[in-house]
TIRO-2110 file (N, C-alpha, C; in Angstrom, 1 decimal):
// TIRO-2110
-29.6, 47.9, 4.3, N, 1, A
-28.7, 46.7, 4.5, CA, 1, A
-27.9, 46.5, 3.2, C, 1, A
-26.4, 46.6, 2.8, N, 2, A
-25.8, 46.2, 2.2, CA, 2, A
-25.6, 44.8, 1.8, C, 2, A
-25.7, 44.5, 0.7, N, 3, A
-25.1, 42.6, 0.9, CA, 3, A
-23.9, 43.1, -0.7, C, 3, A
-23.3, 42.0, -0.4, N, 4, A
-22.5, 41.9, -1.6, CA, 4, A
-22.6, 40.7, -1.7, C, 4, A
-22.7, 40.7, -3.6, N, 5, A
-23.1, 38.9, -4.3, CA, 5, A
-22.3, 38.9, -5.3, C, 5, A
-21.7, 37.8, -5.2, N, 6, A
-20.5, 37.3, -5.8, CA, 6, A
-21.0, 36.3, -6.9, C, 6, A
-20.8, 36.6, -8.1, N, 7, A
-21.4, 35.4, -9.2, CA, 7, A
-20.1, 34.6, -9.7, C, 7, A
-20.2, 33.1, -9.5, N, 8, A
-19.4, 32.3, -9.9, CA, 8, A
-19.5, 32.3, -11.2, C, 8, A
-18.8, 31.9, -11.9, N, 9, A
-18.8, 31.0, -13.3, CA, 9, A
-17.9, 30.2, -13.6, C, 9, A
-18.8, 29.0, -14.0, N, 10, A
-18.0, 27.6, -13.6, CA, 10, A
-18.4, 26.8, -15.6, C, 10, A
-17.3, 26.3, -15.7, N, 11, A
-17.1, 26.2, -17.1, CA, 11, A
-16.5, 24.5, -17.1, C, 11, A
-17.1, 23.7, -17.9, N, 12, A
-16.7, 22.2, -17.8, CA, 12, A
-16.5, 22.0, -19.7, C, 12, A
-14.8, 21.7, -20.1, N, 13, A
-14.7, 21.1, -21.1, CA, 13, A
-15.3, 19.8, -21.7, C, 13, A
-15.9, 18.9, -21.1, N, 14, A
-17.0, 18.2, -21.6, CA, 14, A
-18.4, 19.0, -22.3, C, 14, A
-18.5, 19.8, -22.1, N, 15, A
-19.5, 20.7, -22.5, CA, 15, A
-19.5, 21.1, -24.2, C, 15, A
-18.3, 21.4, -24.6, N, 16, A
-17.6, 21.7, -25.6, CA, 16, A
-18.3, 20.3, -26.7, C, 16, A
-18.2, 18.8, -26.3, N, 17, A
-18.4, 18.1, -26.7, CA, 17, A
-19.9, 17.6, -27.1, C, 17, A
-20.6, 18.2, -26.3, N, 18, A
-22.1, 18.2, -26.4, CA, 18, A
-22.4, 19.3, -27.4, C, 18, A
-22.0, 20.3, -27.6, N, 19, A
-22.1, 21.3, -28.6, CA, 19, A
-21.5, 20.9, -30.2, C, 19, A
-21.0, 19.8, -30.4, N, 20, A
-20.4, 19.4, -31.6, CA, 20, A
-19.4, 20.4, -32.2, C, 20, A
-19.6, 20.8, -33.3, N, 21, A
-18.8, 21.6, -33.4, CA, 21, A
-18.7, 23.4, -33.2, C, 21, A
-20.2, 23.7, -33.0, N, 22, A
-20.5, 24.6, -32.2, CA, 22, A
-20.1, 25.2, -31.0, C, 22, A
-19.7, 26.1, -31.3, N, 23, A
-19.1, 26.6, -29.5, CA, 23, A
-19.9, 28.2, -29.3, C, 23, A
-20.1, 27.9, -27.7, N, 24, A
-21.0, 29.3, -27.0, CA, 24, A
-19.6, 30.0, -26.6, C, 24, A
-20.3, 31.1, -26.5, N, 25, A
-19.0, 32.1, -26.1, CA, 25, A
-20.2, 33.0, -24.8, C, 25, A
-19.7, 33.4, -24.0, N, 26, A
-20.1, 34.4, -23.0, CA, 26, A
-20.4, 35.7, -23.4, C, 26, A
-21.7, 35.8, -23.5, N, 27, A
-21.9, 37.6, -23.7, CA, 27, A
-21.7, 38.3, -22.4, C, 27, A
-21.4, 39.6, -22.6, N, 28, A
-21.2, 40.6, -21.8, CA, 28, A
-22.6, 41.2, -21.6, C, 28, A
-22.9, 40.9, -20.3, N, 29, A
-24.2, 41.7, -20.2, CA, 29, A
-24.2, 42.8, -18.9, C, 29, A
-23.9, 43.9, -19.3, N, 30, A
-24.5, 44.8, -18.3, CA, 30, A
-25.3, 45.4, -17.8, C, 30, A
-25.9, 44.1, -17.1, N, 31, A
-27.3, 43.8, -16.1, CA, 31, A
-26.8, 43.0, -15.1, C, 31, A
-28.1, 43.0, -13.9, N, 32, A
-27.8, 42.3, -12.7, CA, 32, A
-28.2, 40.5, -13.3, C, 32, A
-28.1, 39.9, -13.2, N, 33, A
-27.9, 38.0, -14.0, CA, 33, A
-28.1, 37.3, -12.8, C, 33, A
-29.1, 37.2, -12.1, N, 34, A
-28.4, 36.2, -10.7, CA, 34, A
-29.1, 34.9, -11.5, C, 34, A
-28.5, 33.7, -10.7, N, 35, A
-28.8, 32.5, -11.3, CA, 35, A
-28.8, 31.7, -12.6, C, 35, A
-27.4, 32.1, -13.3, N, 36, A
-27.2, 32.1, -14.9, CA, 36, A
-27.3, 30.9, -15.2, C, 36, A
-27.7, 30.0, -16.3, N, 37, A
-27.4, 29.1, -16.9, CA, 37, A
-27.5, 28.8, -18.2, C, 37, A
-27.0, 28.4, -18.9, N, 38, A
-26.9, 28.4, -21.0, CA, 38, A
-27.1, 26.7, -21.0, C, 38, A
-28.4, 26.3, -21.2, N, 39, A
-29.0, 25.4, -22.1, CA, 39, A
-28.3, 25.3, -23.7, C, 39, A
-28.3, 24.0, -24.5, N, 40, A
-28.2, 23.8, -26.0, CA, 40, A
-29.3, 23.2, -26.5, C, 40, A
-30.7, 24.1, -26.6, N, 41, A
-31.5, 23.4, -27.3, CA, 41, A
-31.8, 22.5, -28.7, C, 41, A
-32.9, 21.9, -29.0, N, 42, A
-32.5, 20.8, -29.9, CA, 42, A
-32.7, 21.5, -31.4, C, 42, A
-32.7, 23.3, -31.1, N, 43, A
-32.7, 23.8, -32.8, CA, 43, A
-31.2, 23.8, -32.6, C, 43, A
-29.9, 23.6, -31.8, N, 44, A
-28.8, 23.4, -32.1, CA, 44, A
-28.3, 25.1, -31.3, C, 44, A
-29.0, 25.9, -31.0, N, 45, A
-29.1, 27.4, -30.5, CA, 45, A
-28.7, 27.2, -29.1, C, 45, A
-27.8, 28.2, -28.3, N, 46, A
-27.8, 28.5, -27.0, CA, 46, A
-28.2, 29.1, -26.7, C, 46, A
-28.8, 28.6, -25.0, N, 47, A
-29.8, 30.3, -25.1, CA, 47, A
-29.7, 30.6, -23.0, C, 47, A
-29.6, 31.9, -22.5, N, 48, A
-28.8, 32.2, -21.3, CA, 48, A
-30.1, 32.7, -20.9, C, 48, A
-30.3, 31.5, -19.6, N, 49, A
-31.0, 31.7, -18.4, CA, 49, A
-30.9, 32.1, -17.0, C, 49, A
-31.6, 32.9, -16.8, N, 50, A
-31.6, 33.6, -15.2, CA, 50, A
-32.6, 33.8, -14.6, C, 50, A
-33.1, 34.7, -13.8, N, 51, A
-34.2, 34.7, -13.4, CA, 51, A
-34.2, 35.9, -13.2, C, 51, A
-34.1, 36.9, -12.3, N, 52, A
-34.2, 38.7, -12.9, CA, 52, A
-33.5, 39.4, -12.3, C, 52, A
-33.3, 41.1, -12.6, N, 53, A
-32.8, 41.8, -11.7, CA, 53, A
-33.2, 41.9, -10.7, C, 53, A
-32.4, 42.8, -9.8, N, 54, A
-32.8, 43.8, -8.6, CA, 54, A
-34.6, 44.5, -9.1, C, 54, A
-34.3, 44.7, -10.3, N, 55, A
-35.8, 46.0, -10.6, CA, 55, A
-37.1, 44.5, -11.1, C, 55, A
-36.7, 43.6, -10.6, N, 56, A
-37.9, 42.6, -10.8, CA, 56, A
-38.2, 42.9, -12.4, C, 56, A
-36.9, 43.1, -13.5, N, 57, A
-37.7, 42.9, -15.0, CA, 57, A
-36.5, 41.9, -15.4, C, 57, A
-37.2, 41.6, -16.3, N, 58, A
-36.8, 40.5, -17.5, CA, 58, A
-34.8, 41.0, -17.6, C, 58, A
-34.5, 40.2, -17.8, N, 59, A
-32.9, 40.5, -18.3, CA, 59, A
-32.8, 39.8, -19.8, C, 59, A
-31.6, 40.0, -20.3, N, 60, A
-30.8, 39.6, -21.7, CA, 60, A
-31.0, 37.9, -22.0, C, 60, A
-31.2, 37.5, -22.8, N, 61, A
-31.3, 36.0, -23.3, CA, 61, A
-30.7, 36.3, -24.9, C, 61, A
-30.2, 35.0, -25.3, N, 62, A
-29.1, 34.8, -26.7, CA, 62, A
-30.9, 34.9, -27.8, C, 62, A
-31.7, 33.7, -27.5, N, 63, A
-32.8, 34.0, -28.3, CA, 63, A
-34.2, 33.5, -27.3, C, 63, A
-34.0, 33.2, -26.2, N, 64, A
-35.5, 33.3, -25.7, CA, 64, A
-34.8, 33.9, -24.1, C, 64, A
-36.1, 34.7, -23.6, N, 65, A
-35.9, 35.0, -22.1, CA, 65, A
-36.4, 34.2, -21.6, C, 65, A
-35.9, 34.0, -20.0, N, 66, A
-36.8, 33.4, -19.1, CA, 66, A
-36.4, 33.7, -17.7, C, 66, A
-37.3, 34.1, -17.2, N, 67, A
-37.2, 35.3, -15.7, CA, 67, A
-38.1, 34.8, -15.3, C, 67, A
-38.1, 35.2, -13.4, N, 68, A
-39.7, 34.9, -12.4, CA, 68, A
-39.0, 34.3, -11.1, C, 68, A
-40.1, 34.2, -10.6, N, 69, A
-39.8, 33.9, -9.0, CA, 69, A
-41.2, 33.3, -8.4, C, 69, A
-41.0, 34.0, -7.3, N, 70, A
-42.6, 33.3, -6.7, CA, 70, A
-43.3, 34.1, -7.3, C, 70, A
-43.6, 35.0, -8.8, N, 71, A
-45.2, 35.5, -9.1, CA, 71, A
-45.4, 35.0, -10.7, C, 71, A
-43.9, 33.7, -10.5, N, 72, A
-44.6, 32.4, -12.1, CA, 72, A
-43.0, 32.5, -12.1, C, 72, A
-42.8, 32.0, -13.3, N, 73, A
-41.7, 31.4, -14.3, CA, 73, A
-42.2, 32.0, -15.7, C, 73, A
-41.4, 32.6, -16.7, N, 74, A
-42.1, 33.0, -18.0, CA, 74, A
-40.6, 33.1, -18.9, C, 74, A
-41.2, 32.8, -19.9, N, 75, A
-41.0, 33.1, -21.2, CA, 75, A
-41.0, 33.9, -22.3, C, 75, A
-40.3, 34.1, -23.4, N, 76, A
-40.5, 35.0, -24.3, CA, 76, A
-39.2, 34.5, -25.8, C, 76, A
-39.9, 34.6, -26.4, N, 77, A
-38.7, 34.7, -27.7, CA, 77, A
-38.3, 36.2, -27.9, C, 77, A
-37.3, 36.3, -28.2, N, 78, A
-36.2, 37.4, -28.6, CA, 78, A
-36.1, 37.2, -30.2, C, 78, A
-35.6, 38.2, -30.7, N, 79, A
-34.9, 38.5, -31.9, CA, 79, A
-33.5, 37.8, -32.5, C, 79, A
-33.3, 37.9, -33.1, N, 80, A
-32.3, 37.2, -33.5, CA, 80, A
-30.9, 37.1, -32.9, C, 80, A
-30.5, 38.5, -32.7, N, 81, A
-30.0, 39.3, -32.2, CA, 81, A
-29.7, 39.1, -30.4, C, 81, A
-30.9, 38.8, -30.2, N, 82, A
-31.0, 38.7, -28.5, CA, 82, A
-31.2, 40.1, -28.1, C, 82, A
-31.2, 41.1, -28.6, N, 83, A
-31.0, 42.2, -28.0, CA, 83, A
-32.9, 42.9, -27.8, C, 83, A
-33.6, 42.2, -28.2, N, 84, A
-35.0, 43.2, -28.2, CA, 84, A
-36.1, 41.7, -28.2, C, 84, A
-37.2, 42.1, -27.6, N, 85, A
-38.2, 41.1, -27.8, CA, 85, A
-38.8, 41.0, -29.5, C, 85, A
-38.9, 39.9, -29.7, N, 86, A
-39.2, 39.3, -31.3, CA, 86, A
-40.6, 40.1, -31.4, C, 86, A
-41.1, 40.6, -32.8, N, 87, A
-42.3, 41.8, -33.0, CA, 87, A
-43.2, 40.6, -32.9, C, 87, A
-44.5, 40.6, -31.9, N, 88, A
-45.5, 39.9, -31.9, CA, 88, A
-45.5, 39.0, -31.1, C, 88, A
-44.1, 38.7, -30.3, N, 89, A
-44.2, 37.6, -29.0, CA, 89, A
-44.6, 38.3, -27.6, C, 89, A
-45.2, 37.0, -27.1, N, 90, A
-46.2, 37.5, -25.8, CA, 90, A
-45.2, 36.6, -24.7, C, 90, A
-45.3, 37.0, -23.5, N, 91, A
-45.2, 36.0, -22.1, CA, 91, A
-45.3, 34.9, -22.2, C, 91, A
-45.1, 33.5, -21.8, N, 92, A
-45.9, 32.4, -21.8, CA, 92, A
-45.1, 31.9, -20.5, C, 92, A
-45.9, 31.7, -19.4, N, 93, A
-45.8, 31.7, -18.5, CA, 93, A
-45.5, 29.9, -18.0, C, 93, A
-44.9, 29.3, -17.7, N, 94, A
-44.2, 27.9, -17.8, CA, 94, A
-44.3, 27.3, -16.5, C, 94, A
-44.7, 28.1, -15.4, N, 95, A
-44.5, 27.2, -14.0, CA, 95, A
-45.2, 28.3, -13.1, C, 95, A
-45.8, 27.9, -12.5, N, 96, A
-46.6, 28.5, -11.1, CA, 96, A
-45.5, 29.4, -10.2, C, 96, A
-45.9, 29.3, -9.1, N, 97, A
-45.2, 30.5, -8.5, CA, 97, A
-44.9, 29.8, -7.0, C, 97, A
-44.4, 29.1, -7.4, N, 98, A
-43.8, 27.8, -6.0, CA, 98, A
-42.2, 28.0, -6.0, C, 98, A
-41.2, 28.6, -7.2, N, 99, A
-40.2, 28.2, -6.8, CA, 99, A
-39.5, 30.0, -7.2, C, 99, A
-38.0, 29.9, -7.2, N, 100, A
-37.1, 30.9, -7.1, CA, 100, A
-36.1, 30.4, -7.5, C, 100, A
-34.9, 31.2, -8.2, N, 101, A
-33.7, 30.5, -8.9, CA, 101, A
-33.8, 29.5, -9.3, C, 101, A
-34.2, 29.8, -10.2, N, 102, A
-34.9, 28.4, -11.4, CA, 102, A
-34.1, 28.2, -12.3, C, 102, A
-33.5, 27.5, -12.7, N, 103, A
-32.6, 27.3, -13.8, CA, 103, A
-33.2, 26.1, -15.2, C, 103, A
-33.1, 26.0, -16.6, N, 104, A
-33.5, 25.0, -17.0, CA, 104, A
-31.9, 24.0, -17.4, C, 104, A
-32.5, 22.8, -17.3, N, 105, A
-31.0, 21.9, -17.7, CA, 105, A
-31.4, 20.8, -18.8, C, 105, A
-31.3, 20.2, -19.9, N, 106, A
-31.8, 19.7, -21.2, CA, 106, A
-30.8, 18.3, -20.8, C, 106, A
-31.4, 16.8, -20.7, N, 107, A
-30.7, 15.6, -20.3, CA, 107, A
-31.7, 14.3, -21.2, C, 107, A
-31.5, 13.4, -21.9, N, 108, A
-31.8, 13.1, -22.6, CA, 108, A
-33.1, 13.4, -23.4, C, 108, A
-33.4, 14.3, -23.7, N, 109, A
-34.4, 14.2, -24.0, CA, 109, A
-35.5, 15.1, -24.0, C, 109, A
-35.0, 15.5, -22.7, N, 110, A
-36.5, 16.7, -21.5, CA, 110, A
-35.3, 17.6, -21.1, C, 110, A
-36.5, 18.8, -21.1, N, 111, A
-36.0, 19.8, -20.1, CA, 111, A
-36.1, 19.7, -18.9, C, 111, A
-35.5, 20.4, -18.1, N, 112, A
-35.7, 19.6, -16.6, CA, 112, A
-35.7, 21.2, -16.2, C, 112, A
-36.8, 21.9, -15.3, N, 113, A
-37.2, 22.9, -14.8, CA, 113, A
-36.9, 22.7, -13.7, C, 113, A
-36.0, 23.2, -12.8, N, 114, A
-35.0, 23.1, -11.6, CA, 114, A
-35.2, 24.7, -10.8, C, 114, A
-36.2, 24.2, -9.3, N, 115, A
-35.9, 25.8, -8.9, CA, 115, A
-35.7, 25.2, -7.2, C, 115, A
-36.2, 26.4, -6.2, N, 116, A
-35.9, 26.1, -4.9, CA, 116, A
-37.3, 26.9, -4.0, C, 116, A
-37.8, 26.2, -3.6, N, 117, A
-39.0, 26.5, -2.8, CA, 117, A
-38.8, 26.6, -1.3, C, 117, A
-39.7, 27.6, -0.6, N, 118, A
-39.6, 27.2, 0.9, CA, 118, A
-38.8, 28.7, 1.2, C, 118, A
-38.4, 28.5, 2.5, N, 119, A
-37.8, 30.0, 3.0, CA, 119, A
-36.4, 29.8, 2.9, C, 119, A
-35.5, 30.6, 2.8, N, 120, A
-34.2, 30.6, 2.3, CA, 120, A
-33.7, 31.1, 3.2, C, 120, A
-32.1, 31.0, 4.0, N, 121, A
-31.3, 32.3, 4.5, CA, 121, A
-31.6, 32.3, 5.9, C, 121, A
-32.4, 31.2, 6.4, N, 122, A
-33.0, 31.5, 8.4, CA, 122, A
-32.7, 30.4, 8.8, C, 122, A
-31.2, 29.8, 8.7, N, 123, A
-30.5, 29.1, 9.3, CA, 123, A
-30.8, 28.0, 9.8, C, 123, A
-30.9, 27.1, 11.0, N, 124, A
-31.7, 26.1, 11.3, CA, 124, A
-33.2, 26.4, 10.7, C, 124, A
-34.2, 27.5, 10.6, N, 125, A
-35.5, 27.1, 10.5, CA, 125, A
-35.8, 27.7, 9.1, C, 125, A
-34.5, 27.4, 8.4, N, 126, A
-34.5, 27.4, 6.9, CA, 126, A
-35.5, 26.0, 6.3, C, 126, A
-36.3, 26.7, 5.4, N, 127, A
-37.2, 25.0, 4.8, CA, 127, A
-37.0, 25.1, 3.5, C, 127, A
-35.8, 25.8, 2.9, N, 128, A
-35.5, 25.5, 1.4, CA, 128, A
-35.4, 24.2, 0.7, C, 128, A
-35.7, 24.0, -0.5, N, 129, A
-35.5, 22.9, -0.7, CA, 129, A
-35.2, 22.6, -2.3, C, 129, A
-35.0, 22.1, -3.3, N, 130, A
-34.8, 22.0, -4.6, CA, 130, A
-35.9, 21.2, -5.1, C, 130, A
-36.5, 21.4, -6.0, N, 131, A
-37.5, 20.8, -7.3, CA, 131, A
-37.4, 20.8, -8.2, C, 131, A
-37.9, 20.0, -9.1, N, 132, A
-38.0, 20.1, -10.8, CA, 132, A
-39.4, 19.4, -11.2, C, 132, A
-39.6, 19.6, -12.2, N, 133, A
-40.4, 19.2, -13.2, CA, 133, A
-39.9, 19.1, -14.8, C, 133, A
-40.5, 18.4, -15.4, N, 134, A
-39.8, 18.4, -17.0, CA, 134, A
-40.6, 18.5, -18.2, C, 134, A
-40.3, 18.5, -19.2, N, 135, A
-41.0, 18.7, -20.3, CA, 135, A
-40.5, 18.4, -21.7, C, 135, A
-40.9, 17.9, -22.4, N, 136, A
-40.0, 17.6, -23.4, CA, 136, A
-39.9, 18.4, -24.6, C, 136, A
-40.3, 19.7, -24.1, N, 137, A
-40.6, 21.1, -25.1, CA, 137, A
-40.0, 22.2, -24.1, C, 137, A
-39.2, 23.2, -24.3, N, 138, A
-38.4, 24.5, -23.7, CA, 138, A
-39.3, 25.3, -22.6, C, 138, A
-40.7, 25.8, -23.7, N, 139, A
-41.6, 25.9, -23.6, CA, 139, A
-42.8, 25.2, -22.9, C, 139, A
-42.4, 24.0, -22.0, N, 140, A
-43.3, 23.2, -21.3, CA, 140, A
-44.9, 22.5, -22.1, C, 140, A
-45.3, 21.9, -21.9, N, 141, A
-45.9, 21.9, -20.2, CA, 141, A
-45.1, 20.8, -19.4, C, 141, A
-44.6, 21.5, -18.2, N, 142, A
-43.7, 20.8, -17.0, CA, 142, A
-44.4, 20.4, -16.3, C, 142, A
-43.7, 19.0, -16.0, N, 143, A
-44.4, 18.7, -15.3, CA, 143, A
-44.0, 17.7, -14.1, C, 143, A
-44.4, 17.4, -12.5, N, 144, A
-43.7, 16.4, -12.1, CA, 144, A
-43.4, 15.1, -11.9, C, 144, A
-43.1, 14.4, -11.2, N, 145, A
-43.0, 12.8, -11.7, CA, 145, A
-44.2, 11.9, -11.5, C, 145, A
-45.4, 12.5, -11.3, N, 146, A
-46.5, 12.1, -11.1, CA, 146, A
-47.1, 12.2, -12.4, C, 146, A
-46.8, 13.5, -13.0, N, 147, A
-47.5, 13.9, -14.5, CA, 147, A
-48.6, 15.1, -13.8, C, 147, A
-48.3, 15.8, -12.8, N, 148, A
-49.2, 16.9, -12.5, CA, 148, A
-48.6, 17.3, -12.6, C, 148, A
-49.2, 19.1, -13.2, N, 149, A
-48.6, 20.6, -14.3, CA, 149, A
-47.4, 21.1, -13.2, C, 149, A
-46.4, 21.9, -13.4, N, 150, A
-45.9, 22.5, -13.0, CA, 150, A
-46.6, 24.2, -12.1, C, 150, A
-47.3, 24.5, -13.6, N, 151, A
-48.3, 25.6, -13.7, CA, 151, A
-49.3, 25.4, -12.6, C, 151, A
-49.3, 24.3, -11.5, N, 152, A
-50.3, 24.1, -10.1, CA, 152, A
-49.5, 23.8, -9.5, C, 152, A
-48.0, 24.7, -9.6, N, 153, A
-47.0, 24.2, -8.3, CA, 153, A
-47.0, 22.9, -7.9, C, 153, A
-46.9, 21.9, -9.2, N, 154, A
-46.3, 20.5, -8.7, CA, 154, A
-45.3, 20.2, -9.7, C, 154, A
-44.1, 19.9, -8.1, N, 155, A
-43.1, 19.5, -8.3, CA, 155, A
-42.4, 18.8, -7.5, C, 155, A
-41.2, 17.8, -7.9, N, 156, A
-40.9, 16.7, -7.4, CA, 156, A
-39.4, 17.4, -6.6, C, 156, A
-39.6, 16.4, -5.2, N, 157, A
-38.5, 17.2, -4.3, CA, 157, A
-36.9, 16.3, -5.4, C, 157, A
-35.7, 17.4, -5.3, N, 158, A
-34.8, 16.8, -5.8, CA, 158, A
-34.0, 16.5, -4.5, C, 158, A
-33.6, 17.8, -4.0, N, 159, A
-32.7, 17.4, -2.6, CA, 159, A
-33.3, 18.2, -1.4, C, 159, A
-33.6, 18.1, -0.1, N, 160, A
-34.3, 18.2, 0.8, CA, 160, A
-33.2, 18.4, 1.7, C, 160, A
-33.6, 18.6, 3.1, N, 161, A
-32.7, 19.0, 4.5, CA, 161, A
-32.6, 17.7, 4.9, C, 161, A
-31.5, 17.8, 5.4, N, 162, A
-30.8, 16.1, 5.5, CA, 162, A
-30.4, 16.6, 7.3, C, 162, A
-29.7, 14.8, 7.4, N, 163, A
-28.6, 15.2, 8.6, CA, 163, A
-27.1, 16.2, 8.4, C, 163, A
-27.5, 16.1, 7.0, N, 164, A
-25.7, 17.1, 6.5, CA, 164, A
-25.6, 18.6, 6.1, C, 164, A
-27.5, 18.6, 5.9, N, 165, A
-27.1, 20.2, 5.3, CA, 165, A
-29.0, 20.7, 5.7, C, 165, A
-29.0, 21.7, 5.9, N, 166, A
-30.4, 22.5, 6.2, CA, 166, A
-30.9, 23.6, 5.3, C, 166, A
-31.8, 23.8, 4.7, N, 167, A
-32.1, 24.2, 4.0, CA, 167, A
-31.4, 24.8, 2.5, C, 167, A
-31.0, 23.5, 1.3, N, 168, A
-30.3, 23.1, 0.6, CA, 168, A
-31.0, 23.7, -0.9, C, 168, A
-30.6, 24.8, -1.2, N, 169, A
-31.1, 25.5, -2.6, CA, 169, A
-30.4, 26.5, -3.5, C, 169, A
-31.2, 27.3, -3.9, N, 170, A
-30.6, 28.5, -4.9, CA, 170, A
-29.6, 27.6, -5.6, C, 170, A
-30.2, 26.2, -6.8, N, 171, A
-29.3, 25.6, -7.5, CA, 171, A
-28.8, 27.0, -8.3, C, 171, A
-27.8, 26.4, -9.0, N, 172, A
-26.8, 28.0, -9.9, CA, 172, A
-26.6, 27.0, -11.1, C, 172, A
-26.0, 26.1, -11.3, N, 173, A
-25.7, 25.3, -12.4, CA, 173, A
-25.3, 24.1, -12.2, C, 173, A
-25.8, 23.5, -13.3, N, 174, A
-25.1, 22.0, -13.6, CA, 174, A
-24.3, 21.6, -14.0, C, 174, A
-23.4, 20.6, -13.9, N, 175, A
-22.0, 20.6, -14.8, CA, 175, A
-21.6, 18.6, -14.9, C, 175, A
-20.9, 18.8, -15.8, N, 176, A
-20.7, 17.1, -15.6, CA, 176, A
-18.8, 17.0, -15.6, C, 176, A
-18.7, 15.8, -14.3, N, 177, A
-16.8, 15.6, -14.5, CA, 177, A
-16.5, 14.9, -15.6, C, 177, A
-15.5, 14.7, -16.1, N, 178, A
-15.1, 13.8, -17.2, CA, 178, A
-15.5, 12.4, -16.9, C, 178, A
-16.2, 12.0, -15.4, N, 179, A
-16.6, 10.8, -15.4, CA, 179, A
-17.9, 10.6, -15.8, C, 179, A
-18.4, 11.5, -16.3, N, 180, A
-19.9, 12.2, -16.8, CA, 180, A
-21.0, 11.8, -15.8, C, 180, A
-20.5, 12.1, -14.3, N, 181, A
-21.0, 12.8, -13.4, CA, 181, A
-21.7, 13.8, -13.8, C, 181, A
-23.1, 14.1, -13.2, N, 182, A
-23.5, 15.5, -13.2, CA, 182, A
-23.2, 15.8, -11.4, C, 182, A
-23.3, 17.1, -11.4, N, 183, A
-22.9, 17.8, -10.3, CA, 183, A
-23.9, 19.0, -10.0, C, 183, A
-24.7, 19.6, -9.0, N, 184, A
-25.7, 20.4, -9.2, CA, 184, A
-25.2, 21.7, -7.8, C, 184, A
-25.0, 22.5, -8.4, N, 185, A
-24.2, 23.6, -6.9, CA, 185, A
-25.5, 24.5, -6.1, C, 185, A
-25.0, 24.4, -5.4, N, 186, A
-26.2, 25.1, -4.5, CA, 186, A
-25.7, 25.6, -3.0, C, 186, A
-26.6, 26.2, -2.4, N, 187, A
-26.1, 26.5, -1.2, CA, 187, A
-27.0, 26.1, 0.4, C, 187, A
-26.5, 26.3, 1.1, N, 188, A
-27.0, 25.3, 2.3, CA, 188, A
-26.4, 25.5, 3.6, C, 188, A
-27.1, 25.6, 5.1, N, 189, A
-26.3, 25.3, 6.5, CA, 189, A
-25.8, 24.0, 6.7, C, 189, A
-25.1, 24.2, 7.5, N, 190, A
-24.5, 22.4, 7.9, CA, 190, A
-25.9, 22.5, 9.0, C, 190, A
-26.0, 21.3, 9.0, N, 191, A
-26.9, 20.2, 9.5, CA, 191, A
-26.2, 20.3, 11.2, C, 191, A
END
C-alpha cells in the first residue's frame, strides 16, 4: 500500500517573543520526523520533538530525544551537538503506552505531555481521541488532572468525538494568534 505524508510546518511570529532574544532556526534533518514540535525549555535551550521513523528508532533532537508510541514515550539527553547520544545517558521512559503522536508543549509553568489514544483512520468507528498529562520537569513525572502517573496510562481527555468531528487526533503542533489564542491542529472526520 503506498500512502504519501505531507508534513506541514507552521511558524507563529509571537513565538520569536517568548524566545527573548534567542531565536531557533530549523535544522535539516534527513530522517523521517512525523509529529514535529520545538519546546523552549526553562535552561533557555530548544529542543525538537517527534515521535519516530518508519524503522520504529529514535530520530534527531537539538539536546534531548524523545520518540514512542504505544510501547511507552522515552527520553534521552544528546550531546551537545545533537548529533550522538550524551556518553553515559540511558532511556528514561516518561509515559505508558496509551498514546501516539505525542507532542510536549511548555505553558506556564508545566510541561504538558499531549498525545492521541484509541483507533485512528476507520472513519465513523474511529475512537481517537487527544490527552495530556503534565509535569513540571521535561523529564516528568506526568501526570493527569487527578494526580495519577502518566507511566499507568492516566490521562486526561482534551478533545473527544463530538457532534462536529469523529475521531479527533494526531495533535502536530501548537501555536498562539497575536490574540494569544492557543490553537492545537489535528485531524478528524466530520461528525
Amino acid at each position: 500500500m503506498n500512502r504519501n505524508i505531507i508534513v506541514i510546518v507552521f511558524a507563529c511570529a509571537s513565538l520569536s517573543a517568548m524566545a527573548g532574544t534567542s531565536l531557533y532556526s530549523n535544522p535539516v534533518i534527513n530522517e523521517s520526523a512525523p509529529d514535529p514540535t520545538v519546546i523552549r525549555a526553562d535552561d533557555g535551550r530548544f529542543y525538537l520533538y517527534a515521535t519516530e521513523n518508519v524503522r520504529n528508532v529514535p530520530i534527531y533532537s537539538s539536546d534531548y530525544l524523545f520518540w514512542g508510541s504505544f510501547r511507552g514515550i522515552y527520553g534521552i539527553e544528546l550531546t551537545p551537538d545533537g548529533l550522538a547520544l550524551k556518553p553515559g545517558s540511558k532511556p528514561r521512559q516518561i509515559a505508558g503506552t496509551l498514546t501516539e503522536g505525542t507532542n510536549i508543549y511548555r505553558h506556564d509553568g508545566y510541561y504538558y505531555l499531549i498525545g492521541s489514544a484509541g483507533t485512528c483512520c476507520d472513519g465513523e468507528r474511529s475512537t481517537y481521541h487527544v490527552v495530556a498529562a503534565r509535569s513540571e520537569n521535561l523529564f516528568g513525572p506526568y501526570v493527569n488532572k487527578e494526580g495519577l502517573p502518566a507511566m499507568e496510562n492516566n490521562f486526561s481527555p482534551v478533545i473527544e468525538r463530538s457532534d462536529k468531528v469523529i475521531g479527533p487526533g494526531h495533535n502536530a503542533n501548537f501555536v498562539m494568534d497575536d490574540a494569544c489564542n492557543h490553537w492545537m491542529h489535528y485531524h478528524g472526520f466530520d461528525a
